[in-house]
SERO-4910 file (N, C-alpha, C, O; in steps of 0.05 Angstrom, whole numbers):
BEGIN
 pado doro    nc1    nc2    nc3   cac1   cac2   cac3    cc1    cc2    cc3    oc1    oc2    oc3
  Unk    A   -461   -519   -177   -471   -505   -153   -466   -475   -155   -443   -466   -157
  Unk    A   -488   -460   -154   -485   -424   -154   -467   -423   -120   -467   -436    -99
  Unk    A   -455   -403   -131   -439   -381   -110   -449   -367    -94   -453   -346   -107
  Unk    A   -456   -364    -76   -468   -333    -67   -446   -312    -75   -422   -313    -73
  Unk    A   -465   -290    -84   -453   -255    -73   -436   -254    -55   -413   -247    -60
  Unk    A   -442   -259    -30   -423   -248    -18   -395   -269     -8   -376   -261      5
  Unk    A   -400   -299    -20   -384   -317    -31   -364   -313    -42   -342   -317    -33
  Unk    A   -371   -303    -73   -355   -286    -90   -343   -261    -88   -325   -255   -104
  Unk    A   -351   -240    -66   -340   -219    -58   -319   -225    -40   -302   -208    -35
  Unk    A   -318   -249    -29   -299   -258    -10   -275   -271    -25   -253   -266    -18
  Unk    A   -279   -289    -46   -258   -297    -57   -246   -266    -74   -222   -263    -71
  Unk    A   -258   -248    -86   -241   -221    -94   -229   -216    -78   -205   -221    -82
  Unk    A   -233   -209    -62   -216   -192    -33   -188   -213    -24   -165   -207    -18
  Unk    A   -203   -240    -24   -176   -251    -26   -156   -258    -43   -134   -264    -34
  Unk    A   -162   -257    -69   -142   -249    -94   -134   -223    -90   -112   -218   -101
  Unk    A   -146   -203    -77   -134   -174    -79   -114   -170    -54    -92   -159    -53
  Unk    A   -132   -187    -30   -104   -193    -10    -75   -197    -15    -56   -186     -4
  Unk    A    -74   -222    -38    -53   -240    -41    -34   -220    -74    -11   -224    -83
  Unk    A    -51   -206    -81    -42   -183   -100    -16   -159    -87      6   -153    -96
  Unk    A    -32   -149    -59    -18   -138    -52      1   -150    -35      8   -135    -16
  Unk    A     12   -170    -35     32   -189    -25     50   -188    -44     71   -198    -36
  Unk    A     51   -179    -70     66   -186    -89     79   -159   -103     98   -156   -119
  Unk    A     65   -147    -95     76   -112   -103    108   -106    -89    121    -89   -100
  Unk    A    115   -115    -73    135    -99    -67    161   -120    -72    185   -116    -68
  Unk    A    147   -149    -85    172   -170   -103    169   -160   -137    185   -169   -154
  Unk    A    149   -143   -143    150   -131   -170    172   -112   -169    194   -111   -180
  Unk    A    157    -93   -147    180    -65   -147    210    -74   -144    230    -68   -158
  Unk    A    208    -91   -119    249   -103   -122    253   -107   -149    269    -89   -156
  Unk    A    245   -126   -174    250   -127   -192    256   -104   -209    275   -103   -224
  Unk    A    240    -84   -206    244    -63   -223    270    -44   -209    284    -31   -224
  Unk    A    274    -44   -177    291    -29   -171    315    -33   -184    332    -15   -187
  Unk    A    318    -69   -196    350    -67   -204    362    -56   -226    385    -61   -232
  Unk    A    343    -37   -246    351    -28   -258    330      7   -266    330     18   -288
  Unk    A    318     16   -247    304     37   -242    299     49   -217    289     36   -199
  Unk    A    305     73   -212    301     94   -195    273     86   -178    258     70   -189
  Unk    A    269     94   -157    247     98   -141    220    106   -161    200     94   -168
  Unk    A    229    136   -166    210    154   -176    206    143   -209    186    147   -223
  Unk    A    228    131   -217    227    122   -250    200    104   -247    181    103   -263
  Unk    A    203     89   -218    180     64   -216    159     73   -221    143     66   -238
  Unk    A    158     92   -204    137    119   -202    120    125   -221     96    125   -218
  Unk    A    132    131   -245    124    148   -257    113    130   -290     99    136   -310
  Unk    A    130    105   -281    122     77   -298    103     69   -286     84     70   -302
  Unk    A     97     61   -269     80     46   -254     52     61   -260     32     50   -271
  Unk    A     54     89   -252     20    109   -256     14    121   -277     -5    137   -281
  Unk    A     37    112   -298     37    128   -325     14    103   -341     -2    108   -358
  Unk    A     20     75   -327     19     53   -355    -26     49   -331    -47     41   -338
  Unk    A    -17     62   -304    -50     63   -300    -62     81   -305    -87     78   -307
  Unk    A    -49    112   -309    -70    130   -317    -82    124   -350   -104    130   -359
  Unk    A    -63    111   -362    -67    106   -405    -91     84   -400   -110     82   -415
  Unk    A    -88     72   -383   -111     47   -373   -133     54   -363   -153     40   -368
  Unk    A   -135     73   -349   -164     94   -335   -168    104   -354   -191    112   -352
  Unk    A   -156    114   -384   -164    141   -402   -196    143   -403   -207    164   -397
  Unk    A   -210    123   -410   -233    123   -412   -254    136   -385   -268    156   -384
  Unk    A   -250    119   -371   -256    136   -342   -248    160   -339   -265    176   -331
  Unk    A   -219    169   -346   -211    189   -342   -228    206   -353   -234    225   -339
  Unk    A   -240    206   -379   -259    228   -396   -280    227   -382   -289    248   -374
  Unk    A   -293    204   -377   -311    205   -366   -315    223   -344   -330    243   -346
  Unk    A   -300    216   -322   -298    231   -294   -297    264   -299   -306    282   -284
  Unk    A   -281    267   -326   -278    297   -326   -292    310   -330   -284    333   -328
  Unk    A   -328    308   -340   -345    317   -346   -359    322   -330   -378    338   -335
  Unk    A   -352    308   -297   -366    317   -276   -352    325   -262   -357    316   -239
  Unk    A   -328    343   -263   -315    344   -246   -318    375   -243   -319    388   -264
  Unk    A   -319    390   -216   -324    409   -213   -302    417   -194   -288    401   -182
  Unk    A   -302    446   -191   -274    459   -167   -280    443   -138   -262    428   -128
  Unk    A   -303    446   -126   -313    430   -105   -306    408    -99   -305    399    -77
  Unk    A   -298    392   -126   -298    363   -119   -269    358   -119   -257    338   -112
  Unk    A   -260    381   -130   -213    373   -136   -208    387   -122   -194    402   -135
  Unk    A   -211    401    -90   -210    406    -73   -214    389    -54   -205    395    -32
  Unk    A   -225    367    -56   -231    336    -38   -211    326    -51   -190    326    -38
  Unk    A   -211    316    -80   -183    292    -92   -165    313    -87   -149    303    -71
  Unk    A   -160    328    -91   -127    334    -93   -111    323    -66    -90    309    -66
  Unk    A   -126    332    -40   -110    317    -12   -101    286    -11    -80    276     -2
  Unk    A   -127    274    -23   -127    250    -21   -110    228    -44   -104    204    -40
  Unk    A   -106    244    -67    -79    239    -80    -56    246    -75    -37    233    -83
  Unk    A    -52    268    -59    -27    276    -43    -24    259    -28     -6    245    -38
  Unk    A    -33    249     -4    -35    230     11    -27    201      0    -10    186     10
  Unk    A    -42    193    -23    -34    176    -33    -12    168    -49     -3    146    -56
  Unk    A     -4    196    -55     24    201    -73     53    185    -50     73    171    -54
  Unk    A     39    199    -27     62    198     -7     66    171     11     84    166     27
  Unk    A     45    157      3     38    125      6     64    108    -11     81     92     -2
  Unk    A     60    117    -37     70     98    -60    101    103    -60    119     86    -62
  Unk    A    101    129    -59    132    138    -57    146    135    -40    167    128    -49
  Unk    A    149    137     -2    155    128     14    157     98     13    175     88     26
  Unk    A    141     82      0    143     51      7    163     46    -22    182     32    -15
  Unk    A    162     54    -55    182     44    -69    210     51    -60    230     38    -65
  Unk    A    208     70    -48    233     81    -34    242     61    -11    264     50    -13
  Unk    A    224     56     12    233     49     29    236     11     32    243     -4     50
  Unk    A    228      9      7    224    -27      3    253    -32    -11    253    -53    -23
  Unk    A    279    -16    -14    297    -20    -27    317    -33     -8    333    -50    -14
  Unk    A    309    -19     24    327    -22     48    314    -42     65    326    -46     85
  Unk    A    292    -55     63    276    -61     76    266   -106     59    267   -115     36
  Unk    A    258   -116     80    246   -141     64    217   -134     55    202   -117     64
  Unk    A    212   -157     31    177   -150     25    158   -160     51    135   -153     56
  Unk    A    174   -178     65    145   -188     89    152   -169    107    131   -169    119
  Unk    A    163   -156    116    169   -129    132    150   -106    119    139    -90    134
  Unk    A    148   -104    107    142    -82     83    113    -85     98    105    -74    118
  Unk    A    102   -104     79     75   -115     77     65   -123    115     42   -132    116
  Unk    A     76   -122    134     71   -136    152     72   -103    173     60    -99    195
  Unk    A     87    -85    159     77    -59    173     52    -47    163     43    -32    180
  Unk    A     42    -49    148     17    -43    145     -7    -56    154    -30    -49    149
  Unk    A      1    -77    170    -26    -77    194    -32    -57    213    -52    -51    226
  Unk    A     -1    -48    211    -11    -24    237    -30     -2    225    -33     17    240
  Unk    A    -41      0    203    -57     16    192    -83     22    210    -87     46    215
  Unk    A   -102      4    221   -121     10    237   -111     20    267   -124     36    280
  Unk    A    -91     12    274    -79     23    300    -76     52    298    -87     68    314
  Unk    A    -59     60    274    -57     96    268    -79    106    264    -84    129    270
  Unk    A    -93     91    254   -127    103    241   -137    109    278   -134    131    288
  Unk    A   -145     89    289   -154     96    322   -136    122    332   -145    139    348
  Unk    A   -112    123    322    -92    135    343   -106    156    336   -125    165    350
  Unk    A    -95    170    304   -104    193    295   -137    201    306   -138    220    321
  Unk    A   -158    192    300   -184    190    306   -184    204    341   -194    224    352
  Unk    A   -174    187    348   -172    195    383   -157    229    382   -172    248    385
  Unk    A   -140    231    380   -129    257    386   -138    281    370   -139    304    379
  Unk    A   -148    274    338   -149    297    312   -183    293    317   -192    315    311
  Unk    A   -204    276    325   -232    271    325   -242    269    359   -265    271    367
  Unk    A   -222    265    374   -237    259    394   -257    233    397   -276    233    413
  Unk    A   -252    220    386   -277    192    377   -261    179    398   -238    183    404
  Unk    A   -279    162    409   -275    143    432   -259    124    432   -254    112    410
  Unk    A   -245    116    456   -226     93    450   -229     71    473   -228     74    498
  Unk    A   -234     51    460   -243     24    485   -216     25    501   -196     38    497
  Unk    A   -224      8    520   -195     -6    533   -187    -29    511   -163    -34    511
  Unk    A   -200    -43    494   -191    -64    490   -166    -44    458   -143    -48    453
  Unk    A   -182    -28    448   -165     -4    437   -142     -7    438   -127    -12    420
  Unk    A   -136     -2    468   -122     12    477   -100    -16    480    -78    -15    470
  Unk    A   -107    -33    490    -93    -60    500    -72    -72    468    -50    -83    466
  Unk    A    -96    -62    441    -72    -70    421    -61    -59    405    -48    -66    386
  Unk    A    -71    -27    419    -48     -7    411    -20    -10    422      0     -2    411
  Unk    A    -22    -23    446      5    -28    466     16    -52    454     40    -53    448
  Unk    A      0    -72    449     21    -95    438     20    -93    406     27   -113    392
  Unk    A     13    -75    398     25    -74    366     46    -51    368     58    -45    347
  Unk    A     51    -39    389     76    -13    395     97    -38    397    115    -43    380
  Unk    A     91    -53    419    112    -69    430    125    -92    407    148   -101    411
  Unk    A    107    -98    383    109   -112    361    137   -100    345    160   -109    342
  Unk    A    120    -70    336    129    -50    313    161    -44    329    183    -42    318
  Unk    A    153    -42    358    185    -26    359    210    -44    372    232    -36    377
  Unk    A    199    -67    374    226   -101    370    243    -95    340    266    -91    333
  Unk    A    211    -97    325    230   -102    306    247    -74    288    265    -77    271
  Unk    A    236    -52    296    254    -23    295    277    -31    309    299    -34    299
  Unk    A    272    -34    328    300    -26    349    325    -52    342    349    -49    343
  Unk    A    311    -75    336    325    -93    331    345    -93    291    365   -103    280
  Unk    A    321    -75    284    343    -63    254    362    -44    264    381    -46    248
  Unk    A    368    -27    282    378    -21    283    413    -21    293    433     -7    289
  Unk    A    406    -50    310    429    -60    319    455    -69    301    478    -61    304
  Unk    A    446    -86    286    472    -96    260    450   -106    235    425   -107    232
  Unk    A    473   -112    220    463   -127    195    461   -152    194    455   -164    174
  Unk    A    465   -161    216    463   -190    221    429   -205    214    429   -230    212
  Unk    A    408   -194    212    381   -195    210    376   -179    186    355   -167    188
  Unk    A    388   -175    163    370   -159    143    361   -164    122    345   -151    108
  Unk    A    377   -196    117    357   -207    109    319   -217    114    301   -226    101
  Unk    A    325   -206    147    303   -225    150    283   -196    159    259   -195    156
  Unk    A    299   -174    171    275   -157    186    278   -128    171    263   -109    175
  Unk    A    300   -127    152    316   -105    137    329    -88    155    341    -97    174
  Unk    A    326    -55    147    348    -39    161    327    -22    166    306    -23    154
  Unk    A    337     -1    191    328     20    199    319     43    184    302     57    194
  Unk    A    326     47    166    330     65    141    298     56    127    276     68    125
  Unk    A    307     30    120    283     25    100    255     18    119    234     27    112
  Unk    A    256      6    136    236      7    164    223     34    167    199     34    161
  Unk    A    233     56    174    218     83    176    205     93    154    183    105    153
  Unk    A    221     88    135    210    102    109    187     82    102    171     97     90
  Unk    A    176     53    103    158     42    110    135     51    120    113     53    109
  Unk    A    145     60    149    128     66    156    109     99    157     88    108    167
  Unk    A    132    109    142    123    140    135     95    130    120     72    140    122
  Unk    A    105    105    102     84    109     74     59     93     85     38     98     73
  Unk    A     60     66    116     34     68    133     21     84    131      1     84    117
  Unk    A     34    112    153     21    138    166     14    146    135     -9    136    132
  Unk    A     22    158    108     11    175     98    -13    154     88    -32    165     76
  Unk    A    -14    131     92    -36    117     72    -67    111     96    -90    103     91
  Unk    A    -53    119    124    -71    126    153    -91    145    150   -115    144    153
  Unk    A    -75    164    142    -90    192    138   -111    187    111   -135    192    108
  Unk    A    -88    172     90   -108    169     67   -138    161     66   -157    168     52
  Unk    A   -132    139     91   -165    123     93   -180    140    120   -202    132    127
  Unk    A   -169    160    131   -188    172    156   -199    194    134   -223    199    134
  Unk    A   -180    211    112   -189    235     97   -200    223     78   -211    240     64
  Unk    A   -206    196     67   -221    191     36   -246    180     54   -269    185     45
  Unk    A   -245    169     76   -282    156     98   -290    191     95   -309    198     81
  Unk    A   -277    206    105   -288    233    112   -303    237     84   -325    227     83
  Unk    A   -295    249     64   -306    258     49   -318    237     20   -330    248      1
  Unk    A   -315    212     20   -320    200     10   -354    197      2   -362    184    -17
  Unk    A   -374    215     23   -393    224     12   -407    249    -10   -429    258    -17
  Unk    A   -380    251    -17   -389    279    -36   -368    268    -65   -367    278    -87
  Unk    A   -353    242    -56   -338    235    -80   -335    207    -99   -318    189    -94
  Unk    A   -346    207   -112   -346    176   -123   -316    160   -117   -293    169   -114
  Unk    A   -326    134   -115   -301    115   -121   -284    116   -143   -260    112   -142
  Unk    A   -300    121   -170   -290    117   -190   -265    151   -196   -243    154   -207
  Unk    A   -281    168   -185   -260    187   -179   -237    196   -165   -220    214   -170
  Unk    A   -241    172   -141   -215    175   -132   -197    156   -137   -176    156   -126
  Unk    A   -204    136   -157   -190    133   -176   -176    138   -194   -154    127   -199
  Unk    A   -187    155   -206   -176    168   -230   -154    194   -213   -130    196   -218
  Unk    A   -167    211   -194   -160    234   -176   -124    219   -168   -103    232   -172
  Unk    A   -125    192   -156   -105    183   -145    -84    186   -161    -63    198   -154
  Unk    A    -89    173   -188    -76    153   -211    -65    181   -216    -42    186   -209
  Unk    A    -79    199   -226    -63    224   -239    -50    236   -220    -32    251   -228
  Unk    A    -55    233   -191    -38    256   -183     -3    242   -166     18    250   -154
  Unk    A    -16    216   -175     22    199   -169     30    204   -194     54    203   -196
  Unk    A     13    210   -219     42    214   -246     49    236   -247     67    243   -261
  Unk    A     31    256   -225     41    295   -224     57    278   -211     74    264   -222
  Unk    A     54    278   -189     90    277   -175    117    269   -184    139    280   -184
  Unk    A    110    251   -189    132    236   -209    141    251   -228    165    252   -232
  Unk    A    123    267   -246    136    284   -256    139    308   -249    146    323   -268
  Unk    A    137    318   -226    151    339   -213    181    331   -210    200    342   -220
  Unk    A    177    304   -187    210    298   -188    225    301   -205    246    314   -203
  Unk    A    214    285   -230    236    288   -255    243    309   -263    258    305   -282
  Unk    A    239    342   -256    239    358   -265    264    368   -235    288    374   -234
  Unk    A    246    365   -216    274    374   -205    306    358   -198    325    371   -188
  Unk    A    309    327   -204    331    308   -208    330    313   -232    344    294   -241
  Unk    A    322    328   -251    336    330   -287    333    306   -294    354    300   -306
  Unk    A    324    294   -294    311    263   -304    298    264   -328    275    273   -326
  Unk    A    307    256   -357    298    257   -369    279    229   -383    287    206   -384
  Unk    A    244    242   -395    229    226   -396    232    208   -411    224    185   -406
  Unk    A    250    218   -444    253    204   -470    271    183   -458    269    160   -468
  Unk    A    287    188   -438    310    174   -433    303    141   -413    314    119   -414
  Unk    A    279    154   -397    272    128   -375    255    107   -395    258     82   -395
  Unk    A    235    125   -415    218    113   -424    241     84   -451    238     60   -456
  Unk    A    258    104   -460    274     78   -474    289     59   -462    292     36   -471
  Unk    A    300     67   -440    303     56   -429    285     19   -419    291     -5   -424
  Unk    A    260     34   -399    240     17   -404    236     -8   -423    235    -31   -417
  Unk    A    235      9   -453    231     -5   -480    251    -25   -487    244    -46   -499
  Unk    A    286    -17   -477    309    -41   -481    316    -60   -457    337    -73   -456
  Unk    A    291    -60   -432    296    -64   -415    293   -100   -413    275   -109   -428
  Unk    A    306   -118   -399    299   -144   -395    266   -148   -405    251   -128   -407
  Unk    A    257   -171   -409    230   -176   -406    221   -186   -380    196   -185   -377
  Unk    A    234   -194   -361    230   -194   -329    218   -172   -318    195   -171   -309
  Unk    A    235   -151   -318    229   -119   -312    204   -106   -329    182    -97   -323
  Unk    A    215   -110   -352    187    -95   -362    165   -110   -357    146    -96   -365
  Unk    A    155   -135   -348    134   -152   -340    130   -147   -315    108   -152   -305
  Unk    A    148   -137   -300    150   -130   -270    132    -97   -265    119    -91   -245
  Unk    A    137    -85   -283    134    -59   -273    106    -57   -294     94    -36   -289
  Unk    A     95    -72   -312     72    -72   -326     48    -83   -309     24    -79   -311
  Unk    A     63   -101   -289     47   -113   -276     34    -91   -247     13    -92   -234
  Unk    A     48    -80   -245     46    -58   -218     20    -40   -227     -3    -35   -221
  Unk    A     36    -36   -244      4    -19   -265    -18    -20   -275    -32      0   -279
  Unk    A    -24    -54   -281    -49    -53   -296    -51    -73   -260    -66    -65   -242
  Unk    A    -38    -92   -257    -59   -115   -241    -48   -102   -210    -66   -104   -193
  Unk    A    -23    -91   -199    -26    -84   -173    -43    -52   -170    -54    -44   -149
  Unk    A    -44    -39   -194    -60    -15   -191    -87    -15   -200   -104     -7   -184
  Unk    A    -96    -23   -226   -123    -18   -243   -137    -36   -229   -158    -29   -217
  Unk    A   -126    -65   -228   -144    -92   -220   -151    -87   -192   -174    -84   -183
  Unk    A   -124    -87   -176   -134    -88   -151   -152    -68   -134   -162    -71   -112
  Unk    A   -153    -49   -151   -173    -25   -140   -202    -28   -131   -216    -24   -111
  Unk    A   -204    -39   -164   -231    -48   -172   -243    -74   -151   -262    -77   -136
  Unk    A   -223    -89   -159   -224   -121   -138   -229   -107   -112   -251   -114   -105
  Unk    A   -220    -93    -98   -221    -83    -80   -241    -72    -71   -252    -77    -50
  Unk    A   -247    -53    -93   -271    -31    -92   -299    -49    -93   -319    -41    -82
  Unk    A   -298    -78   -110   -324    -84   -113   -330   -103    -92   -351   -108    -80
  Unk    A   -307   -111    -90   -311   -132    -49   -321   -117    -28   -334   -126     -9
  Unk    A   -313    -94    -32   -325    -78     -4   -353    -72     -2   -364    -72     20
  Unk    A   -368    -67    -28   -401    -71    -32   -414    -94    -19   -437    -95    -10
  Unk    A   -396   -113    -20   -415   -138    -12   -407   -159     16   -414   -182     21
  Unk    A   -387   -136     32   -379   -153     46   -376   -139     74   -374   -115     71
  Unk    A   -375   -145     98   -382   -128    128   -342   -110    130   -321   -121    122
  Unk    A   -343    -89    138   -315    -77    139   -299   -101    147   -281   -107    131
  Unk    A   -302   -116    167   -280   -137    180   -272   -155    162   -249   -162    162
  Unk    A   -292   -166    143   -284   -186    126   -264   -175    101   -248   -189     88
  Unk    A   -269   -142     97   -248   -130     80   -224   -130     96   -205   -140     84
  Unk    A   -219   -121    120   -193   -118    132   -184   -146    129   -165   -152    114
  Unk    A   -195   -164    143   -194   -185    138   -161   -199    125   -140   -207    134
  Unk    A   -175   -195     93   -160   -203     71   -133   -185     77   -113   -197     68
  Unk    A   -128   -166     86   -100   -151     89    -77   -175     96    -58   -182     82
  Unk    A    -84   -184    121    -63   -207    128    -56   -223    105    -33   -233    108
  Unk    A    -66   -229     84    -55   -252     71    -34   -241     54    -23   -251     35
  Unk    A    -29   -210     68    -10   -190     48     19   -207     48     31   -221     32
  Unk    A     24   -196     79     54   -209     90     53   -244     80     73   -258     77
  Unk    A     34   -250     78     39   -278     80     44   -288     45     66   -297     37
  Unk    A     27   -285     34     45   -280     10     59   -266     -2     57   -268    -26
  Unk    A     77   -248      7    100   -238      3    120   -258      4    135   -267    -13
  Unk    A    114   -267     41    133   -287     55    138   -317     29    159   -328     25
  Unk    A    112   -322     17    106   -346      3    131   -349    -21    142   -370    -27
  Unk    A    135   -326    -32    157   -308    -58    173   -306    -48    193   -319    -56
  Unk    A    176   -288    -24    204   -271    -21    228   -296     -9    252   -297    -14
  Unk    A    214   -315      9    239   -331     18    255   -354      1    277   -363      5
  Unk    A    241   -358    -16    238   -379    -39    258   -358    -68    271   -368    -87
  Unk    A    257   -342    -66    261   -319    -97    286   -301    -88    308   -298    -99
  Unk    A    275   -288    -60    301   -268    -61    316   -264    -27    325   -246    -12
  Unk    A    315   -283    -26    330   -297      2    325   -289     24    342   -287     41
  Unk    A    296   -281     27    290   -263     51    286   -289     72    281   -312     65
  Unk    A    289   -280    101    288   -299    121    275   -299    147    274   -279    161
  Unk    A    264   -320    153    245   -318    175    272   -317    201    294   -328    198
  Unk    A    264   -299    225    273   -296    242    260   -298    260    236   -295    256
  Unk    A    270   -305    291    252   -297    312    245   -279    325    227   -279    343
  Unk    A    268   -250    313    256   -231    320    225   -213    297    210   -194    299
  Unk    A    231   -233    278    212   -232    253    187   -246    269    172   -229    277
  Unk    A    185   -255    272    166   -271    278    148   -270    304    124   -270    302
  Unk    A    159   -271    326    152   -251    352    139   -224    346    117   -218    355
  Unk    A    154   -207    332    147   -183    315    117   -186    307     96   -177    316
  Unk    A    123   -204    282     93   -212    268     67   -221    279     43   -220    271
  Unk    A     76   -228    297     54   -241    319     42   -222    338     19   -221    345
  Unk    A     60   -207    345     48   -179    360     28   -159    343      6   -148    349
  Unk    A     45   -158    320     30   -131    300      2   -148    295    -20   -136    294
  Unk    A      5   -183    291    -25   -200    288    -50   -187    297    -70   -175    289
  Unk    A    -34   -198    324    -58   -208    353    -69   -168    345    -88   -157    334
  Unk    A    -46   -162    358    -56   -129    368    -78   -117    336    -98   -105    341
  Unk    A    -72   -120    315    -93   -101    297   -113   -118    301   -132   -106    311
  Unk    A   -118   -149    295   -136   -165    300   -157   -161    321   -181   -165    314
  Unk    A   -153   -151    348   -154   -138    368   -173   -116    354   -197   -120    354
  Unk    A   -162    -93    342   -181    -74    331   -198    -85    317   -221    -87    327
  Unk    A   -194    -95    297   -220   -100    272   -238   -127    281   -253   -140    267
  Unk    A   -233   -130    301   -250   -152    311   -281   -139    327   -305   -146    326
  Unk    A   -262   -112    345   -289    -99    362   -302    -99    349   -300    -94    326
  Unk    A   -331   -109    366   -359    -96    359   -356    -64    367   -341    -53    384
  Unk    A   -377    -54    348   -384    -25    342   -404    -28    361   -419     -9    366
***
C-alpha cells in the first residue's frame, strides 16, 4: 500500500518529535564528564564537519545582506542551546522538554506588545492557564528538594526557561526574515555560530581545545555515543526531518509533534535516571497542555 506525502511528512515530524525528547538524556550523559560549553562546542563542532559540504556551498551565495539576517538568528539560537545545556544540569529532562510548550504562548506574548498583532480572548484565556501551569511548578522548585527529582530546582527551571524565551525570539526573528533567507542557510548560519560561541567561551574560561578534544577521544564509549549523537541525529537529522515535514504539512500538525517531546523524555528519564512523576508535575503538565493547545488549535 503507497503512503501519502503528507502521510509520510507526518510520521517525520513524529520521529523528530520523539528526537527532541531525547536530547537533554544525551546531554545528562555527557554532563558527567564535560562542561556545559565543552558540550557546546562538541556537539556543533561534530555538526558544522557534517554541513562542510553545504557549508561551501552556502558560501558562494552568501552576501553582507544576508549575514546581517543569520548572524541574529544564530545569536539567538546560540542562547537557546547554551541556556538549556546549562540549565538541564539542575533541572529534570521532562521539565526541560515540557517548558518548551510555552514557546507559542511567548511567541503571542512578544507579537502582541513588540508587533501589536492581535490577540483573541481565547489567547488570552491560555496565556493565563499556561502562567498558572509554568508558575506551580516555579514556585513549587523553589520550596525544598523534596521534588527534584521530579520537577528539578529553581536554578535550573529559569535557566530553562531563559533558553524558551531566546528560542521565542528565534522563531518570531527567523518567520520575519525568513523571506530573504534560505533554510539551508540558516542552517549552516546556526551550526557555525554555536561553535563561535563556544569558542569564545573557551577563550575566556582558558579552556583548552587540544585538551577537551582528547579528552573526548579517552572518553567512555557511552559518552562519546552520547555527545555524537547530539550532533549528527539531535542536530543534522533533526533539522532536516524537521525542515522537510514542514513543506508538507499545515503549521498545527508541525506544532503538533512538539508534545511527544516531554513525553518521551518522560518514556527514558523515569526508567534510566530516576526522574519522577509528581502531582505537582503533573497538574503543571496539564496546564502548560491544555493552555498552548489552546493556541495552536485557533483558527486564523
Amino acid at each position: 500500500m503507497n503512503v501519502s506525502l503528507r502521510m509520510k511528512a507526518i510520521l517525520v515530524l513524529i520521529g523528530a518529535g520523539f528526537l527532541g525528547g531525547i536530547a537533554p538524556l544525551l546531554m545528562k550523559i555527557g554532563l558527567t564528564e564535560f562542561s556545559s560549553y565543552q558540550i557546546l562546542f562538541i556537539r556543533f563542532g561534530i555538526a558544522t564537519i557534517m554541513i562542510i559540504p553545504l557549508l561551501i556551498s552556502q558560501m558562494k551565495m552568501m552576501t553582507w545582506k544576508k549575514l546581517r539576517y543569520i548572524l541574529p538568528s544564530g545569536l539567538l539560537f546560540s542562547g537557546n542551546v547554551f541556556f538549556f545545556v546549562v540549565g538541564v544540569q539542575y533541572t529534570t529532562s521532562i521539565v526541560s522538554q515540557l517548558l518548551y510548550l510555552l514557546t507559542p504562548v511567548l511567541v503571542s506574548f512578544v507579537g502582541y506588545f513588540a508587533f501589536r498583532e492581535k490577540i483573541s480572548l481565547r489567547r488570552i484565556i491560555s496565556m493565563i492557564i499556561c502562567f498558572i501551569g509554568s508558575s506551580l511548578l516555579i514556585m513549587r522548585s523553589i520550596q525544598g528538594s523534596d521534588l527534584i527529582h521530579s520537577i528539578g530546582t529553581f536554578q535550573g527551571n529559569i535557566l530553562v526557561l531563559c533558553a524558551v524565551t531566546s528560542w521565542s525570539f528565534y522563531v518570531i526573528y527567523s518567520k520575519k526574515v525568513s523571506k530573504f533567507i534560505e533554510p539551508s542557510l540558516f542552517l549552516v548560519g546556526n551550526f557555525s555560530t554555536a561553535l563561535l560561541v563556544s569558542c569564545v567561551v573557551f577563550f575566556i574560561t582558558k579552556t583548552s581545545f587540544i585538551a577537551t578534544l582528547i579528552k573526548f577521544s579517552h572518553s567512555d564509549f557511552s559518552i562519546i555515543l552520547s555527545l555524537f549523537a547530539l550532533g549528527s541525529i539531535n542536530s543534522v537529522l533533526f533539522f532536516f526531518l524537521y525542515q522537510w515535514g514542514m513543506k508538507h504539512v499545515s503549521a498545527f500538525a508541525v506544532a503538533s509533534t512538539t508534545y511527544l517531546s516531554p513525553l518521551s523524555a518522560a518514556l527514558f528519564a523515569i526508567p534510566f535516571f530516576g526522574e519522577q512523576l509528581s502531582s505537582t508535575l503533573i497538574i503543571s503538565a496539564a496546564s502548560i497542555f491544555l493552555g498552548s493547545y489552546l493556541i495552536l488549535s485557533e483558527k486564523k
